[in-house]
Jmol script that loads the backbone (N, CA, C; Angstrom):
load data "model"
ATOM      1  N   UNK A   1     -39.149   3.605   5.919  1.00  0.00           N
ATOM      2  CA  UNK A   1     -40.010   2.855   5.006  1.00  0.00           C
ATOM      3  C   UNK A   1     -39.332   2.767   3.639  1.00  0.00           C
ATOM      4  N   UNK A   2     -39.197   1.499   2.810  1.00  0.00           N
ATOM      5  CA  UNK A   2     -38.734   1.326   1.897  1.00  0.00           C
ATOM      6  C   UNK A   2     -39.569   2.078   0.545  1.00  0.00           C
ATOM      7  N   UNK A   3     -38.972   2.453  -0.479  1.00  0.00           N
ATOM      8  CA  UNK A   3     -39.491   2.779  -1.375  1.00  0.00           C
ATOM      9  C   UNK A   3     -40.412   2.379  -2.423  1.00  0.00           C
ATOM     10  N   UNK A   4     -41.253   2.088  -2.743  1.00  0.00           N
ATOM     11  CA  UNK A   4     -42.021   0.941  -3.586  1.00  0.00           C
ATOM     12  C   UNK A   4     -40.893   0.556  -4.443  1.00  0.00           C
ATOM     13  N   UNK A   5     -40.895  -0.487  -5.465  1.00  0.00           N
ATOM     14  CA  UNK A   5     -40.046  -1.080  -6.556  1.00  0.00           C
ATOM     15  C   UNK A   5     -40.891  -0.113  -7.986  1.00  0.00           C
ATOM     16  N   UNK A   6     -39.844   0.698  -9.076  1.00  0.00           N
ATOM     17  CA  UNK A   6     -40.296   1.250  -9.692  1.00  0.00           C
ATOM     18  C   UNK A   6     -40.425   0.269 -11.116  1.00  0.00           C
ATOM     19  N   UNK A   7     -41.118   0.284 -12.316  1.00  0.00           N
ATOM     20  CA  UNK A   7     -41.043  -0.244 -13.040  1.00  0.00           C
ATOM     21  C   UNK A   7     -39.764  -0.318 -13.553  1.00  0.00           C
ATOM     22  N   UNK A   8     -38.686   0.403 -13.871  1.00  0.00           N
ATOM     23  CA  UNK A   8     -37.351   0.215 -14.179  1.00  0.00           C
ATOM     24  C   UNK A   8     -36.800  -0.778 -12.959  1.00  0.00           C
ATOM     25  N   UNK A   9     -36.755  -0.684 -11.960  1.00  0.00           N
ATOM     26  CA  UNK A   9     -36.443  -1.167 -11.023  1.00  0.00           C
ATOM     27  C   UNK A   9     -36.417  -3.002 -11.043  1.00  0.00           C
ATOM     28  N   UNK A  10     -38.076  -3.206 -11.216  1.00  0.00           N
ATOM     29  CA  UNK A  10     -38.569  -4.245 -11.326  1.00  0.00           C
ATOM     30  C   UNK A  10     -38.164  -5.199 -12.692  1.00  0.00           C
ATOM     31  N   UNK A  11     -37.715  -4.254 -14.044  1.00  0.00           N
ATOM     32  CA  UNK A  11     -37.327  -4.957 -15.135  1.00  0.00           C
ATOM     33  C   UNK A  11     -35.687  -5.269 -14.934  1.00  0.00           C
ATOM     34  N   UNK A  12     -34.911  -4.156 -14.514  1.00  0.00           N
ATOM     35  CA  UNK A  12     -33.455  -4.411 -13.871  1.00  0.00           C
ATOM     36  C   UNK A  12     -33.514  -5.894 -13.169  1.00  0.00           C
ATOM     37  N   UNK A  13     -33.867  -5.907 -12.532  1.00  0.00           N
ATOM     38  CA  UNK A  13     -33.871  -7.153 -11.606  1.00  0.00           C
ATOM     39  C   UNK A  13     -34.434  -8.610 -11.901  1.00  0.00           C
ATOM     40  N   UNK A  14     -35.092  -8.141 -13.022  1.00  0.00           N
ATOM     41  CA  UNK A  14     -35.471  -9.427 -13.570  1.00  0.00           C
ATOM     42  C   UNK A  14     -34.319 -10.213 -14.857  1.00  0.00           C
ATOM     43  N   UNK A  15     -33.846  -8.832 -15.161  1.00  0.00           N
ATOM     44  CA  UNK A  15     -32.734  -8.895 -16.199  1.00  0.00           C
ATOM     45  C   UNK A  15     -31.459  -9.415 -15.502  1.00  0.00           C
ATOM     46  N   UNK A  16     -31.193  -9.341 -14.753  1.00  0.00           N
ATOM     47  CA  UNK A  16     -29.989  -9.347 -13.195  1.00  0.00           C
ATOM     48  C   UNK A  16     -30.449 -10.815 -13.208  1.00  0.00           C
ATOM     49  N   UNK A  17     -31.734 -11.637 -12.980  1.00  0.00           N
ATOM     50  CA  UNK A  17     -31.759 -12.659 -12.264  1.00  0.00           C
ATOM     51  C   UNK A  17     -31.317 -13.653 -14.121  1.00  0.00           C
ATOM     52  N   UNK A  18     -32.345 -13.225 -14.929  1.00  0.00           N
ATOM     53  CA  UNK A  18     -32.271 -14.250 -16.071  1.00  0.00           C
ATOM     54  C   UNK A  18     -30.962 -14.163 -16.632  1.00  0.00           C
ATOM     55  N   UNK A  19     -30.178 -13.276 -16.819  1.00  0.00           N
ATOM     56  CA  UNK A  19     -28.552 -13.010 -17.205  1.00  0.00           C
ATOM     57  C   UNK A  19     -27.994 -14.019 -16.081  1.00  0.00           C
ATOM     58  N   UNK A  20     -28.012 -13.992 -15.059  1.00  0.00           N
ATOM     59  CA  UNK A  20     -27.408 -15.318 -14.356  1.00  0.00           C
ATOM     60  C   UNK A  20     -27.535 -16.217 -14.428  1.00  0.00           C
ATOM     61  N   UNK A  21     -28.864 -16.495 -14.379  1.00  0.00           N
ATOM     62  CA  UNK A  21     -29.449 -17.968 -14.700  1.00  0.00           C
ATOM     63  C   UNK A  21     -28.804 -18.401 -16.180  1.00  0.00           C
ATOM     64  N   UNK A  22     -29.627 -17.474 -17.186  1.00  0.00           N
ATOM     65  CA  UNK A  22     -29.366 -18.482 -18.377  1.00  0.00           C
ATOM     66  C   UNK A  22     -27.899 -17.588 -19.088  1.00  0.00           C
ATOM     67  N   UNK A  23     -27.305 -17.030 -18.934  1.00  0.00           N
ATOM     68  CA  UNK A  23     -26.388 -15.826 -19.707  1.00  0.00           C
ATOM     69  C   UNK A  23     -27.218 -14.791 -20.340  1.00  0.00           C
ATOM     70  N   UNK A  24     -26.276 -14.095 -20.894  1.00  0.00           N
ATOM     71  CA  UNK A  24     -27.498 -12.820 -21.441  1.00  0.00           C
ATOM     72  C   UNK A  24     -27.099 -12.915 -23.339  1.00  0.00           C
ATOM     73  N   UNK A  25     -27.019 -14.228 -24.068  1.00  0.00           N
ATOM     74  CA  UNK A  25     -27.504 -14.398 -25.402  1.00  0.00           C
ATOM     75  C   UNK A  25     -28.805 -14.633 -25.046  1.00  0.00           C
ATOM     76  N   UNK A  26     -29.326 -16.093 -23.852  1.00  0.00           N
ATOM     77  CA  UNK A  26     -30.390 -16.351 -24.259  1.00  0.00           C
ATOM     78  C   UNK A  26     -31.352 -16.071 -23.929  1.00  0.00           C
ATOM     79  N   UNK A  27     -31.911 -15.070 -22.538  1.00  0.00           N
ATOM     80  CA  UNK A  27     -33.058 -14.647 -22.772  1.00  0.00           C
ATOM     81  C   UNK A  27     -34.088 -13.637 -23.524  1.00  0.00           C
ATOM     82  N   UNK A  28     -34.794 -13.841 -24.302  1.00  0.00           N
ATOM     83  CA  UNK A  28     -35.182 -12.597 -24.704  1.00  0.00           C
ATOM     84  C   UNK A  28     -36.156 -11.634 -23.905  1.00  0.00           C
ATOM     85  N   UNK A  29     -35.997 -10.316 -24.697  1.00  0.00           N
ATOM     86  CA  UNK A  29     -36.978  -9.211 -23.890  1.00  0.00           C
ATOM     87  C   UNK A  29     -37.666  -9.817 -23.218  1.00  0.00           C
ATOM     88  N   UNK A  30     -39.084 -10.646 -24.174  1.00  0.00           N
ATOM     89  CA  UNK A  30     -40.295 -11.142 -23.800  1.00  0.00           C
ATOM     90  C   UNK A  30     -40.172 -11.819 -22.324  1.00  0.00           C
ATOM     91  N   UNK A  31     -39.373 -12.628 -22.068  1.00  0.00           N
ATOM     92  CA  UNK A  31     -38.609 -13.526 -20.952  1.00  0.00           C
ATOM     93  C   UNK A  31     -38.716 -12.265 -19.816  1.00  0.00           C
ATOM     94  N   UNK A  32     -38.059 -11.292 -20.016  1.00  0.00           N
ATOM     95  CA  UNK A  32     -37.489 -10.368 -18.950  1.00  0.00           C
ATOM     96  C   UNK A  32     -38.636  -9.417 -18.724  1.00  0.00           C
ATOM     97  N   UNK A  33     -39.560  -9.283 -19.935  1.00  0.00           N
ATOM     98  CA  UNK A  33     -40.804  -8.245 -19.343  1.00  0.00           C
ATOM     99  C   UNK A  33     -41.463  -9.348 -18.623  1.00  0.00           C
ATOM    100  N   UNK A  34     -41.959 -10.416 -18.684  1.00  0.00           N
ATOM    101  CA  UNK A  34     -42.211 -11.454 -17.717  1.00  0.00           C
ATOM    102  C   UNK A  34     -42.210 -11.741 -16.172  1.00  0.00           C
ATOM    103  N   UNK A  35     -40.779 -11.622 -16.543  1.00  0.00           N
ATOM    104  CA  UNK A  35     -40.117 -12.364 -15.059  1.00  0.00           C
ATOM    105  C   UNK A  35     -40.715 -10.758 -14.217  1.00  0.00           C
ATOM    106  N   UNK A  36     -40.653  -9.742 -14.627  1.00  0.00           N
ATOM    107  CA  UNK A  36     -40.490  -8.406 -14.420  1.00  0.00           C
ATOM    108  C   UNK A  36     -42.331  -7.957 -14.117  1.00  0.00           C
ATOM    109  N   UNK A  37     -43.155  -8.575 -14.722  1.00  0.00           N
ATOM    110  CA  UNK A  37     -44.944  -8.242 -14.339  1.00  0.00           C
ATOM    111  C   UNK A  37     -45.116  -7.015 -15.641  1.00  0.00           C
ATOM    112  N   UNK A  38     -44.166  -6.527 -16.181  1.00  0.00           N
ATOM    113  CA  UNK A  38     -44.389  -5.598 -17.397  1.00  0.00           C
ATOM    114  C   UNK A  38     -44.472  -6.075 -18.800  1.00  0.00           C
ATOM    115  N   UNK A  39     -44.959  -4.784 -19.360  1.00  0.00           N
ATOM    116  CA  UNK A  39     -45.301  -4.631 -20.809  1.00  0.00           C
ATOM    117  C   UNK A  39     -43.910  -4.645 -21.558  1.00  0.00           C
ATOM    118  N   UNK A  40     -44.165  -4.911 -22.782  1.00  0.00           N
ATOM    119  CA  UNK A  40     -42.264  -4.433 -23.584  1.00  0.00           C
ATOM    120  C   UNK A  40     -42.842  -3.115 -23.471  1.00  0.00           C
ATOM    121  N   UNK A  41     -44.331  -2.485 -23.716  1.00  0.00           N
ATOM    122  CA  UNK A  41     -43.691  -0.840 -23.937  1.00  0.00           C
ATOM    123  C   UNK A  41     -43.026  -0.137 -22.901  1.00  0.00           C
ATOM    124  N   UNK A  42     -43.732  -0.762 -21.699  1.00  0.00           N
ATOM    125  CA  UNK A  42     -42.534  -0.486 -20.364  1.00  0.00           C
ATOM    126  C   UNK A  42     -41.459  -0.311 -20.039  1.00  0.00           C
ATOM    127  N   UNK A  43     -40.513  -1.474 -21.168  1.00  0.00           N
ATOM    128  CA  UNK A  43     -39.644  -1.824 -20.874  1.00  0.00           C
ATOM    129  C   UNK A  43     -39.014  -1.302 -21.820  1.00  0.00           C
ATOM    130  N   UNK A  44     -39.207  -0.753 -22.459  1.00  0.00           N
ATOM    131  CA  UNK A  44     -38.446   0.418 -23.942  1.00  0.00           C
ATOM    132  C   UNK A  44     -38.228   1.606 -23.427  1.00  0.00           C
ATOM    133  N   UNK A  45     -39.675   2.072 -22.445  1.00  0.00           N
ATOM    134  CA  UNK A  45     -39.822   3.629 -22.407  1.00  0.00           C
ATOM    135  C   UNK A  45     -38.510   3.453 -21.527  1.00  0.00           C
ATOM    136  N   UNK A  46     -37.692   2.670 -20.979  1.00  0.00           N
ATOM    137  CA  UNK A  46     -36.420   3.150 -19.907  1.00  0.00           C
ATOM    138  C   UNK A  46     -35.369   2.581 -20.755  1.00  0.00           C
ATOM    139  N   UNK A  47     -35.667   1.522 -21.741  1.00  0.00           N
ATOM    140  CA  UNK A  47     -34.482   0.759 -22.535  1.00  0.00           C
ATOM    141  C   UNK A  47     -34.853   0.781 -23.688  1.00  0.00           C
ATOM    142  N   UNK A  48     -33.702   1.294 -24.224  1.00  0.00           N
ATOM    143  CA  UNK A  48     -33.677   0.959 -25.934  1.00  0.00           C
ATOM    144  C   UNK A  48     -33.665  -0.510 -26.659  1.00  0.00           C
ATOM    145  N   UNK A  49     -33.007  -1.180 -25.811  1.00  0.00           N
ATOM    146  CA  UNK A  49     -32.803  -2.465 -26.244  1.00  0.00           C
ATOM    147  C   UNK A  49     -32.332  -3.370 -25.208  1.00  0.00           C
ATOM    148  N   UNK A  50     -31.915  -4.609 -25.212  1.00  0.00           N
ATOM    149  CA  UNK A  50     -31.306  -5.821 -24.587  1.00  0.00           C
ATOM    150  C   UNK A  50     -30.814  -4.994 -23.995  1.00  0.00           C
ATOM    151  N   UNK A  51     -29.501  -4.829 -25.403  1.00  0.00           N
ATOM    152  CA  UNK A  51     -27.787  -4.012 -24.616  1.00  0.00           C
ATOM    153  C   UNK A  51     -27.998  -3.406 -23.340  1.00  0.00           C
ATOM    154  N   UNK A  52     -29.246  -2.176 -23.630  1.00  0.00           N
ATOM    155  CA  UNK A  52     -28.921  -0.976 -22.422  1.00  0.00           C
ATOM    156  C   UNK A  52     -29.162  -1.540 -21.304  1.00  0.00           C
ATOM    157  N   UNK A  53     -30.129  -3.127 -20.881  1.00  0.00           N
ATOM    158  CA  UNK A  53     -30.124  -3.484 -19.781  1.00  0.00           C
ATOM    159  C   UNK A  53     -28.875  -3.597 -18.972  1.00  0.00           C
ATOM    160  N   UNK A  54     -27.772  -4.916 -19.995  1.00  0.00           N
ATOM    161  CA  UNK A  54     -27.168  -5.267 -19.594  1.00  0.00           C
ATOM    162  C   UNK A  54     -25.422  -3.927 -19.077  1.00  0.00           C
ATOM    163  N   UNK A  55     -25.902  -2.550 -20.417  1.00  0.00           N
ATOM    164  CA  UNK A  55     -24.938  -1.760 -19.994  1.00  0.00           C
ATOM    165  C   UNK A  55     -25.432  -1.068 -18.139  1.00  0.00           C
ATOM    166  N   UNK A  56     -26.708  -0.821 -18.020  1.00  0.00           N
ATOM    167  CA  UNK A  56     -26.981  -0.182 -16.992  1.00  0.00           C
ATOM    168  C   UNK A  56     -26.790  -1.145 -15.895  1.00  0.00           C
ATOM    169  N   UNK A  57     -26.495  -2.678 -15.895  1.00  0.00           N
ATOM    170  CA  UNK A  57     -26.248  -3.453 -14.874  1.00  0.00           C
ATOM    171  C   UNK A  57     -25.024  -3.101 -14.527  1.00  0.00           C
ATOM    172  N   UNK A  58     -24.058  -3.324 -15.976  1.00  0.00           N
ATOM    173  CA  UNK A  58     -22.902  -3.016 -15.306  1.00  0.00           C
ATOM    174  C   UNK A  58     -22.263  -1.669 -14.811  1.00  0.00           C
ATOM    175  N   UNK A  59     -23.193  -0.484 -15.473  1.00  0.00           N
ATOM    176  CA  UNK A  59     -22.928   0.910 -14.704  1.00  0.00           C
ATOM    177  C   UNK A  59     -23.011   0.980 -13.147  1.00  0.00           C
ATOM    178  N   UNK A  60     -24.276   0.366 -13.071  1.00  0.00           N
ATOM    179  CA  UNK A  60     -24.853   0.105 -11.500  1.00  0.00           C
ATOM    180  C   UNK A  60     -23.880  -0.744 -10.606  1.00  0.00           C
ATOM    181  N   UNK A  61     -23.248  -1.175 -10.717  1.00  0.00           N
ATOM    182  CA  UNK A  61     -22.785  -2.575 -10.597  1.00  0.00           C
ATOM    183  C   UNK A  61     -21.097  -1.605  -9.911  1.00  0.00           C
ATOM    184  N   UNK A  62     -20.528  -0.759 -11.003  1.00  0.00           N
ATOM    185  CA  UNK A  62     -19.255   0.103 -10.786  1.00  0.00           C
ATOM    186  C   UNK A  62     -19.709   1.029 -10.081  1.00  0.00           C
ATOM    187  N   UNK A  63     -20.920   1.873 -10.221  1.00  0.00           N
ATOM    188  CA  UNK A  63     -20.787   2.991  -9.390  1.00  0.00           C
ATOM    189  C   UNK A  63     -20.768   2.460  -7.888  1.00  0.00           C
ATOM    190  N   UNK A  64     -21.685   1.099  -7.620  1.00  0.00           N
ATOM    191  CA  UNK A  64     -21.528   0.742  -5.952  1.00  0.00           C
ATOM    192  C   UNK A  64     -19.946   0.487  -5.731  1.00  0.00           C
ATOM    193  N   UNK A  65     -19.174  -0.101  -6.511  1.00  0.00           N
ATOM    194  CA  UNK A  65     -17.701  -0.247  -6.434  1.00  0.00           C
ATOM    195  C   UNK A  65     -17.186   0.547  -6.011  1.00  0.00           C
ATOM    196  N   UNK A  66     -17.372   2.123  -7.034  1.00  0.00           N
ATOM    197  CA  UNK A  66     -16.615   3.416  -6.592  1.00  0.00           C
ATOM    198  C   UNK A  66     -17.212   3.678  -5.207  1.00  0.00           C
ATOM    199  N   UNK A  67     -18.239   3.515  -5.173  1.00  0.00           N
ATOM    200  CA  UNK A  67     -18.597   4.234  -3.944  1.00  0.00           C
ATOM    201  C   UNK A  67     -17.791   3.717  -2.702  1.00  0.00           C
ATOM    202  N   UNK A  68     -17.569   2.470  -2.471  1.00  0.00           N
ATOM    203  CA  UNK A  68     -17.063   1.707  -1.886  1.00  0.00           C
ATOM    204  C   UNK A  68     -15.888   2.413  -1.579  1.00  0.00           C
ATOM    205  N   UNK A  69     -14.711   2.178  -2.935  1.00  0.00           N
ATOM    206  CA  UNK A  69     -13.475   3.016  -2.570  1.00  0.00           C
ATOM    207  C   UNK A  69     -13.338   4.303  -1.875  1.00  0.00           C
ATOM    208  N   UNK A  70     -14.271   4.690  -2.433  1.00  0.00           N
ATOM    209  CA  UNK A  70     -14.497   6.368  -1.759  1.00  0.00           C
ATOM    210  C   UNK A  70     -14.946   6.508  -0.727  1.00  0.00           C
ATOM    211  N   UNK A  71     -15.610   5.608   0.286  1.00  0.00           N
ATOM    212  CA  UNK A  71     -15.993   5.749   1.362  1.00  0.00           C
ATOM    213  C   UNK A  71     -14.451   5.387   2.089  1.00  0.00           C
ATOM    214  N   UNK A  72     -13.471   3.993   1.378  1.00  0.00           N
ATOM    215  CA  UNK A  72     -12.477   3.896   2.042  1.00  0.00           C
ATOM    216  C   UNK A  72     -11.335   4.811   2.033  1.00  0.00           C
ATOM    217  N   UNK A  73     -11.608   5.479   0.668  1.00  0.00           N
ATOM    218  CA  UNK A  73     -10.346   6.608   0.518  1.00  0.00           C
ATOM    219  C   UNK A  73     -10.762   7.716   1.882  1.00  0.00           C
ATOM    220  N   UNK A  74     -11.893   7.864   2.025  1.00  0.00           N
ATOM    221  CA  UNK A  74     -12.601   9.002   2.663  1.00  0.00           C
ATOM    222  C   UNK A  74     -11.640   8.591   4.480  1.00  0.00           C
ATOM    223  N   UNK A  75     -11.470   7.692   4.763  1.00  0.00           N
ATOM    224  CA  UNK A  75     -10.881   7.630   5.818  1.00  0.00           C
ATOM    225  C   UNK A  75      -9.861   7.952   6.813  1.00  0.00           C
ATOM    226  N   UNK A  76      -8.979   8.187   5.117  1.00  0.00           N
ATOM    227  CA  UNK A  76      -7.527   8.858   5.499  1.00  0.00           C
ATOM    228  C   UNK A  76      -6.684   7.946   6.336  1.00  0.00           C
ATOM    229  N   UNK A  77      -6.959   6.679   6.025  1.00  0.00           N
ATOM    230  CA  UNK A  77      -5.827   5.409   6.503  1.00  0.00           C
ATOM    231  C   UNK A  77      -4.569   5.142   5.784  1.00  0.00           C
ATOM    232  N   UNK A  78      -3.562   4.760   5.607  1.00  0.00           N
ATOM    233  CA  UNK A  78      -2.784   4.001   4.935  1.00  0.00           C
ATOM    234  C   UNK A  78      -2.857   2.717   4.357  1.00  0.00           C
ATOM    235  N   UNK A  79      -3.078   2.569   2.953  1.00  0.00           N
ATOM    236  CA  UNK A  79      -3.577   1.457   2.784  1.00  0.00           C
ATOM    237  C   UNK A  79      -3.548   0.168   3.146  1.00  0.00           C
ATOM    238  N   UNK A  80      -2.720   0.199   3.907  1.00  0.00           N
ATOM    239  CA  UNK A  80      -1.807  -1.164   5.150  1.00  0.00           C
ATOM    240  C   UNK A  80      -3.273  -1.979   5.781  1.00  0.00           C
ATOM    241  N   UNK A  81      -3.816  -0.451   6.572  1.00  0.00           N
ATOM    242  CA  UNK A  81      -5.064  -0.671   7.349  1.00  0.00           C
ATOM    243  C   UNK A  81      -5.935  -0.944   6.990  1.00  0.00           C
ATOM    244  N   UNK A  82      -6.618  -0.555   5.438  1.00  0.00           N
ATOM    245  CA  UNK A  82      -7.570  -0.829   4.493  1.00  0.00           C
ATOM    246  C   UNK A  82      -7.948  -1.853   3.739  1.00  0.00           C
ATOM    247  N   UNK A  83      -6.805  -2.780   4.522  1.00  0.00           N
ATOM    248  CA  UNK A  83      -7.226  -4.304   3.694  1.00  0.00           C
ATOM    249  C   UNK A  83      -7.275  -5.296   5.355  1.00  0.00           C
ATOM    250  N   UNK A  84      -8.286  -6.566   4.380  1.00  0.00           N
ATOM    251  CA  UNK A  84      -8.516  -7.531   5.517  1.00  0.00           C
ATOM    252  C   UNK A  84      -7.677  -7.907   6.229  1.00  0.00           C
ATOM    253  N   UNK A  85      -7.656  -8.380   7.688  1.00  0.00           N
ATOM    254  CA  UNK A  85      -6.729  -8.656   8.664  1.00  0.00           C
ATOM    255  C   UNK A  85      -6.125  -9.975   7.765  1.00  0.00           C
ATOM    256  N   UNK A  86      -7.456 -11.379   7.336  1.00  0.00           N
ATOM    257  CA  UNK A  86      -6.426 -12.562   7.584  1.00  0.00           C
ATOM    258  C   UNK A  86      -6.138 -12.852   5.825  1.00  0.00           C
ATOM    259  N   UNK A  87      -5.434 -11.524   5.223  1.00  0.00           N
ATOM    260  CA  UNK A  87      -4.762 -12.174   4.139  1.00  0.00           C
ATOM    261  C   UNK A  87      -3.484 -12.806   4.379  1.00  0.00           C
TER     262      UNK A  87
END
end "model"
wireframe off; spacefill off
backbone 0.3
color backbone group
């Protein structure tokens, strides 16, 4: 069973969708507590500001990366094997 969507969760993702859509000068908070079903105080008590959305996207964003590598480092292949067949 999936986990409910947490209020951080739910503002991340709304921030994720409007940063694509419009870039991330132009939406404001108000826009993203919106798209998101929350309050701004909601959206403070996990973010200080814009920035920290867009820094925690891209934290989120690298740690699935690393993880990635590390599942491939974890294999103990030669990197020969670790890349796609039809480059």
């Amino acid at each position: 069973m999936d986990k409910p969507d947490t209020v951080r969760d739910r503002v991340l993702r709304a921030a994720v969708e409007l940063f694509a859509e419009q870039g991330y000068d132009r939406p404001s908070v108000q826009e993203v507590v919106e798209r998101a079903g929350v309050t701004k105080g909601a959206l403070y008590h996990y973010f200080t500001a814009k920035d920290d959305l867009l820094f925690e996207i891209y934290r989120s964003l690298l740690a699935e990366q690393m993880a990635g590598l590390d599942r491939i480092v974890a294999l103990g292949r030669p990197p020969a094997e670790n890349t796609p067949a039809d480059h």
